[in-house]
C-alpha positions as CSV (number, residue, x, y, z in Angstrom):
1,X,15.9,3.0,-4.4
2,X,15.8,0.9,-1.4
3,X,13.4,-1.4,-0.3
4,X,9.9,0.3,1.4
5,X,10.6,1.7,4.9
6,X,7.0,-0.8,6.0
7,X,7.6,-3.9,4.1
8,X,7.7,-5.2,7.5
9,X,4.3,-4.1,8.5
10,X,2.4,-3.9,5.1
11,X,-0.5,-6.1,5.7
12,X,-0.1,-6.5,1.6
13,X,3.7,-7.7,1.3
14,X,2.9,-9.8,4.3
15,X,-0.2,-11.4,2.9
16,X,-0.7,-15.6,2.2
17,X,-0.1,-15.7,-1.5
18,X,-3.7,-15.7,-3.2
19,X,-5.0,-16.4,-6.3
20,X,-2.9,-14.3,-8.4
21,X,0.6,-15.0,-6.5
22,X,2.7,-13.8,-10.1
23,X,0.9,-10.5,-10.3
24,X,1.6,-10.2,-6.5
25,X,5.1,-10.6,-6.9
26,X,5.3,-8.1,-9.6
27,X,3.2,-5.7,-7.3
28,X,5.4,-6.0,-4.9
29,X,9.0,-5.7,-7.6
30,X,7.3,-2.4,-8.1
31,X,5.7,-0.9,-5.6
32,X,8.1,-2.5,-2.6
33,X,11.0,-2.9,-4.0
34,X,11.6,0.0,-6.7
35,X,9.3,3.2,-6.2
36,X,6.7,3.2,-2.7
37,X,5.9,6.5,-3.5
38,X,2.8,5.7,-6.0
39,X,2.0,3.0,-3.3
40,X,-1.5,2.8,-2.2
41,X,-0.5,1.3,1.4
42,X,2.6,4.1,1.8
43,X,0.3,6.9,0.6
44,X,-2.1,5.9,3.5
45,X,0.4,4.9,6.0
46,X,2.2,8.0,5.8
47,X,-0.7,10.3,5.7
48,X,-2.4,8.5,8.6
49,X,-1.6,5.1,10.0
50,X,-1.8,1.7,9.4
51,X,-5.1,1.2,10.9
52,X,-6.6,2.9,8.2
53,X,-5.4,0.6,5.5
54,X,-8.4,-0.9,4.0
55,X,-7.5,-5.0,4.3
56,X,-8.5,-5.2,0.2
57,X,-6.3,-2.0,-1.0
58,X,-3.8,-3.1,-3.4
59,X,-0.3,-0.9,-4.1
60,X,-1.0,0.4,-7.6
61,X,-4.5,1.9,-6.3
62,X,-2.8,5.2,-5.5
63,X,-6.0,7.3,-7.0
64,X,-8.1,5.6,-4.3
65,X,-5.8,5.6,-1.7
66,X,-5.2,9.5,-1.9
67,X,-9.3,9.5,-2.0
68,X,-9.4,7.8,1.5
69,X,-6.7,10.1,2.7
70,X,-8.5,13.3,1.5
71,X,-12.1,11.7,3.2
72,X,-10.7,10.8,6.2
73,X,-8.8,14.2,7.0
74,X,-11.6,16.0,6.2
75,X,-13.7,14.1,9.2
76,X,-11.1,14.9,11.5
């Protein structure tokens, strides 16, 4: 599978390396480079936009992401 169609924009690929820069690069093996689909960012992204990312959403918390998608749409 190809890289993710918003690594260039994904606030999280395009983050300072934190405190855990190893589990960030595994994050990113996985959710960037192999399968976006279960991404938390993507999920949002491509129901809505990127201003509706929240800044502390990390790609393998799908389950929450498709919550803010659902809660947002509904106040639309």
């Amino acid at each position: 599978m190809p890289d993710c169609e918003y690594i260039n924009k994904c606030p999280f690929y395009n983050k300072e390396p934190g405190d855990t820069p190893r589990a960030d690069e595994v994050l990113k093996h996985l959710y960037c480079h192999k399968d976006n689909s279960k991404c938390a960012i993507y999920i949002i992204v491509t129901a809505l936009d990127f201003t509706k990312v929240p800044k502390e959403i990390l790609p393998n918390q799908g389950e929450i992401a498709r919550m803010i998608v659902e809660e947002l749409k509904m106040l639309e």
